[in-house]
LODREN-845435 format. One record per residue (C-alpha): x, y, z; residue in one letter. Coordinates in steps of 0.001 Angstrom, whole numbers. Example, Ala and Ser with C-alpha at 12.3 -4.5 7.8 and 13.67 -1.06 7.14 Angstrom:
2
        xx        yy        zz   romar
     12300     -4500      7800       A
     13670     -1060      7140       S
This chain:
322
        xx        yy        zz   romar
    -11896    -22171    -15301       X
     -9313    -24353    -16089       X
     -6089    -22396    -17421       X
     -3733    -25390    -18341       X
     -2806    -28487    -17085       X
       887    -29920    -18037       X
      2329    -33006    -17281       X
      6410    -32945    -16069       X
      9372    -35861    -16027       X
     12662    -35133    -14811       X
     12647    -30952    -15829       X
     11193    -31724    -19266       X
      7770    -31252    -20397       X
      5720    -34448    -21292       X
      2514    -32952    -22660       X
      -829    -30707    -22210       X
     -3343    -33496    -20495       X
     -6830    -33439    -19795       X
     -8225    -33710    -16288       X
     -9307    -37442    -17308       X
     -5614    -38178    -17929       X
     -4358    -36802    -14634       X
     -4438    -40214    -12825       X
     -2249    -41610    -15924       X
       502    -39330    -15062       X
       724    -39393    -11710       X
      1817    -43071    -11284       X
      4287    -42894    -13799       X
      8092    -42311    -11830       X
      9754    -39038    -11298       X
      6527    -37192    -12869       X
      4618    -34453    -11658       X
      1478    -32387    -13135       X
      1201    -28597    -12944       X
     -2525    -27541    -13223       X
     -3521    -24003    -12480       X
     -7448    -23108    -12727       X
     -8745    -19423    -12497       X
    -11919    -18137    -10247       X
    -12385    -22403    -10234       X
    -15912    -23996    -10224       X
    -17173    -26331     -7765       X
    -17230    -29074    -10336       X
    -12998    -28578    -10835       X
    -12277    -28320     -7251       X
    -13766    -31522     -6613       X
    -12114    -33174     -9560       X
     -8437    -31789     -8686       X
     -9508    -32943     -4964       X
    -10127    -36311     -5916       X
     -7189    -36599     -8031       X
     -4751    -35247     -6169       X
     -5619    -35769     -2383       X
     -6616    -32556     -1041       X
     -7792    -31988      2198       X
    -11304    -30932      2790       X
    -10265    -28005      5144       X
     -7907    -26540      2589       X
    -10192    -26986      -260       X
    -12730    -25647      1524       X
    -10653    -22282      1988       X
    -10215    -22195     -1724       X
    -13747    -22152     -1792       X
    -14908    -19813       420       X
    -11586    -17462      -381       X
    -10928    -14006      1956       X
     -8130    -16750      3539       X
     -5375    -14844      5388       X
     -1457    -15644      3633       X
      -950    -18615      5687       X
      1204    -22087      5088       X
      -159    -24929      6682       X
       462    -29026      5952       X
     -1707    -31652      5557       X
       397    -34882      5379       X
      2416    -34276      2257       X
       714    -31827       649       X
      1749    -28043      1395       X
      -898    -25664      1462       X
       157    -22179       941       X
     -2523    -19289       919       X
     -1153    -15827     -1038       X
     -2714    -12479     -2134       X
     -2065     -9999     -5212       X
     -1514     -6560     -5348       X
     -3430     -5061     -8609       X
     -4720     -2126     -9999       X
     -8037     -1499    -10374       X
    -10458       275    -11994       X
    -12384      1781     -9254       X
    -10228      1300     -6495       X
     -6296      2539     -6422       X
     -5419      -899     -4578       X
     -6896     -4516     -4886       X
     -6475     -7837     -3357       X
     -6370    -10951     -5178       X
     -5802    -14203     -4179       X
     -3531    -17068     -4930       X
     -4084    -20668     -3380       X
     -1102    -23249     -4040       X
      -941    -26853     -3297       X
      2292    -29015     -3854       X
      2574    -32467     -3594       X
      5441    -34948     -4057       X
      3555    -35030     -7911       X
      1681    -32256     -8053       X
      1504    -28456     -8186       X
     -2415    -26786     -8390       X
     -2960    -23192     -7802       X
     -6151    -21671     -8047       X
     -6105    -17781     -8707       X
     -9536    -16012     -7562       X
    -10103    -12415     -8097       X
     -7139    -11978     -9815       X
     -6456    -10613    -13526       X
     -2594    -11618    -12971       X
     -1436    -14923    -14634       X
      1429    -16936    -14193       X
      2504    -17490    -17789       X
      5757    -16015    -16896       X
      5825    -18191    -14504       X
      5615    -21779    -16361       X
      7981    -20811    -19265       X
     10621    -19781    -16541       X
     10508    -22838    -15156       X
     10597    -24745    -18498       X
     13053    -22761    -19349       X
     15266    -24261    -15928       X
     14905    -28175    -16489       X
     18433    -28153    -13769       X
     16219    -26317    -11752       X
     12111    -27746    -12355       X
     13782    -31359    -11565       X
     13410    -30343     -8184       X
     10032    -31089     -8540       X
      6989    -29017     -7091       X
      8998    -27738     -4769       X
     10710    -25532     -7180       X
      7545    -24685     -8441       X
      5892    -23351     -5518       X
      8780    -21246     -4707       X
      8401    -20093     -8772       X
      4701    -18839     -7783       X
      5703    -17424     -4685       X
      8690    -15376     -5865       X
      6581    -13917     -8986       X
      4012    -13165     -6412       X
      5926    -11613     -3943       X
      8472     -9551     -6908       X
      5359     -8245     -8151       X
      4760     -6166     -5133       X
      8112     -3983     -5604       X
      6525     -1654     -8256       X
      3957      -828     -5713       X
      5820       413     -3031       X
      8148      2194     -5347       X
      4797      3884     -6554       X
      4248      4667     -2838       X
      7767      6071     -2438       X
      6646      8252     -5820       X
      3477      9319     -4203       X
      4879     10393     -1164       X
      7739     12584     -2338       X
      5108     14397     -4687       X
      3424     14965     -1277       X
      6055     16142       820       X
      7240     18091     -2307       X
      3674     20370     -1610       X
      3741     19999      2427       X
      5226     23761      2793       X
      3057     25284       -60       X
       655     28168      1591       X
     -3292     26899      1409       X
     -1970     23380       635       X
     -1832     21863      4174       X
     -5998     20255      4058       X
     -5259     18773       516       X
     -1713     16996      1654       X
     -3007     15337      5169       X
     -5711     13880      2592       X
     -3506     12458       199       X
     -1142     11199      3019       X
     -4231      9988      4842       X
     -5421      7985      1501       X
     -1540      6778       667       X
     -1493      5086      4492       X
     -4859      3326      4291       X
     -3332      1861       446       X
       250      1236      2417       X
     -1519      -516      5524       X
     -3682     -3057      3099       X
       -18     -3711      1372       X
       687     -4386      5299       X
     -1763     -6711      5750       X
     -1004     -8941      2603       X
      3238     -8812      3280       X
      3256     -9090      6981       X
      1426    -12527      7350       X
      3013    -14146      4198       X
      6294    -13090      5675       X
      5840    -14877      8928       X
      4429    -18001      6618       X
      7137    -18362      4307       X
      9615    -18674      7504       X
      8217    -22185      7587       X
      9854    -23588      4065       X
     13196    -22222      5221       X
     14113    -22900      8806       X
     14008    -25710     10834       X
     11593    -28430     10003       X
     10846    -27806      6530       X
      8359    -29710      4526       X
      9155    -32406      2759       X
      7891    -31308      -879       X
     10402    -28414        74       X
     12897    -29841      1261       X
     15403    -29216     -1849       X
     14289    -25508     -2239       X
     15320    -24370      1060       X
     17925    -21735      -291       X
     15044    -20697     -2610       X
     12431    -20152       200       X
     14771    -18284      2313       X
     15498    -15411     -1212       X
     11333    -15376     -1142       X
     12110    -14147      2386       X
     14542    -12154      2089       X
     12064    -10172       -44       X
      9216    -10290      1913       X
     11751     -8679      4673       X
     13092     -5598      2733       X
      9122     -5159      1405       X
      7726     -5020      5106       X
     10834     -2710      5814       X
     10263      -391      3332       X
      6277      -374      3841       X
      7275       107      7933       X
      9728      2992      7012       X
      6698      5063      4470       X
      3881      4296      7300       X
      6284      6163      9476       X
      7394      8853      7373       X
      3154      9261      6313       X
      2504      9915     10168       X
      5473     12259     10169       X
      4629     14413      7751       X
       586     14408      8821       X
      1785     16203     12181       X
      3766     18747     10117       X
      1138     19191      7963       X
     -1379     19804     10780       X
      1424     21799     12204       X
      1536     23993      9319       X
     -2081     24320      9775       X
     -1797     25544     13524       X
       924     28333     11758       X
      -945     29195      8834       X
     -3704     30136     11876       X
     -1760     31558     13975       X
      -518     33476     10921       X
     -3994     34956     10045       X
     -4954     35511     13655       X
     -1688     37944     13614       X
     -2864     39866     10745       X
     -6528     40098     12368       X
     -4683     41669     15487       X
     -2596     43736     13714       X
     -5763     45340     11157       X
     -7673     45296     14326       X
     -5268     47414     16549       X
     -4760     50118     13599       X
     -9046     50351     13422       X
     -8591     50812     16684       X
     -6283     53752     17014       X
     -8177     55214     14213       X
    -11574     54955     16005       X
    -10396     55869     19461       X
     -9240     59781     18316       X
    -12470     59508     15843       X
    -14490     58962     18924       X
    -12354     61517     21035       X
    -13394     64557     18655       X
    -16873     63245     18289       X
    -17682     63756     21496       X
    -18794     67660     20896       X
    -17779     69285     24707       X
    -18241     73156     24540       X
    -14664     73806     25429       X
    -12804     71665     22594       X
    -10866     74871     21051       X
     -9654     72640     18188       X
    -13224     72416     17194       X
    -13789     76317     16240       X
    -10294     75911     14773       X
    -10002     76296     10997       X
     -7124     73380     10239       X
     -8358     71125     12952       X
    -10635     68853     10867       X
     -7180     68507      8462       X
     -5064     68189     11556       X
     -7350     65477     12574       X
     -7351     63367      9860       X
     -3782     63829      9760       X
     -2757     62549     13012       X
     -5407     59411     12362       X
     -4021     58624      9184       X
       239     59471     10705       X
     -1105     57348     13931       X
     -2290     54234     11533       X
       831     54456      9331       X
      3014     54538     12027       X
      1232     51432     13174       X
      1458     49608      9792       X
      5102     50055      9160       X
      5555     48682     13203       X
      3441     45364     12341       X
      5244     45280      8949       X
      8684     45175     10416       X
      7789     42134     12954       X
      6020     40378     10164       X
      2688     40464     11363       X
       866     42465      8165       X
């Protein structure tokens, strides 16, 4: 579906055009055409293809989609391959995907299973003439840098999650319930992994050393896009870590919590014991038992059972076992 398609000269906007008027535009001087299209039919990727150039290999990953973040040229044209972060409605965590080509005059990206636009986006930039007279290159690095500053909320959520987790990790009973949660938190922080890491080693590309050309004025821009992508894949590195740190004290607090029961087992089992050992001793009914023809020793009895089981009690008491 076609979203909009606007026609630039020199940081100002010319018009809204029509895919039949793209070829107009693009041979007039210093003028470039922004088109974005959203979960894109066959029928407009071949148009923008024919208009603007693009290679069958990258169009073909635009159609197909499930692309890993990846830059890659193809003569002028800069190919650039990014995925969303979104909530969903049956899943905590989804993955969209954002395909970008620039041009020396053009910008197209092609959003697929995405509900985030770039509105935002386009007025920012028409709100910078200094700035969008840098051409597509300024653009791309516009998409990239709402792309990539829309992943901060989710690792502050992850941050959120995990000190309600580790707030719980020492409540009794609690220990099964927490190494789930943390469990569940590191598969969501490992997908964020997967979409950072690889765009982070892309986006080295438009910064350092050979740049491409479409880029070549939005260097200092690329390298802030980055920047971010760094501190993200920091932050994600340093919760993965803490996650596996407090799994092992949470399975440790299961081995105590065990260990903890098996003591108060021993401890009820030891004063059953006592108890049953003189039951058993004055159930054995020998002739010469003189405490038997006694008249207090059935009270005597019970009362050195129940003194022998209290003395017990207060003993495990003291060292914590009961």
């Amino acid at each position: 579906m076609l979203i909009n398609c606007v026609a630039y000269q020199e940081g100002r906007k010319l018009a809204s055009i029509g895919l039949d008027e793209i070829p107009h535009y693009l041979a007039q001087p210093r003028c470039f055409v922004w088109m974005a299209l959203h979960d894109a039919s066959e029928e407009e990727l071949q148009v923008a293809q024919r208009e603007f150039g693009l290679h069958e290999l990258a169009v073909e990953d635009v159609r197909h989609g499930n692309q890993r973040p990846k830059v890659e040229e193809y003569d002028d044209t800069v190919f650039v391959v990014m995925h969303t972060l979104e909530r969903g409605a049956h899943e905590p965590l989804e993955v969209g995907e954002v395909s970008v080509f620039a041009g020396s005059n053009f910008v197209l990206s092609v959003r697929n299973r995405s509900a985030q636009g770039f509105w935002d986006v386009r007025q920012r930039a028409e709100r910078e003439p200094q700035s969008l007279c840098q051409g597509p290159g300024f653009v791309l690095y516009a998409l990239m840098d709402a792309v990539v500053d829309r992943y901060f909320p989710f690792i502050e959520t992850f941050e959120d999650d995990l000190e309600a987790i580790e707030a719980k990790i020492f409540t009794p009973g609690a220990a099964r319930a927490n190494t789930q949660q943390l469990y569940e938190l590191k598969q969501r922080i490992t997908l964020a992994r997967h979409v950072v890491a690889p765009l982070q080693e892309a986006a080295s590309k438009l910064w350092g050393g050979r740049v491409p050309r479409v880029c070549a004025n939005s260097g200092d821009y690329m390298r802030d896009v980055y920047d971010h992508l760094t501190r993200i894949n920091a932050s994600l590195e340093t919760l993965r870590e803490t996650i596996v740190m407090g799994i092992q004290v949470n399975l440790s607090m299961v081995t105590i919590e065990e260990s903890e029961t098996a003591k108060r087992l021993a401890a009820w089992a030891g004063i059953f014991a006592v108890a049953t050992a003189l039951a058993g001793i004055w159930g054995m009914n020998f002739e010469h038992m003189p405490e038997l023809k006694w008249r207090y020793g059935y009270p005597m009895a019970l009362g050195l059972i129940f003194a022998a089981c209290l003395l017990l009690y207060r003993r495990f008491k003291r060292i914590g076992w009961l």
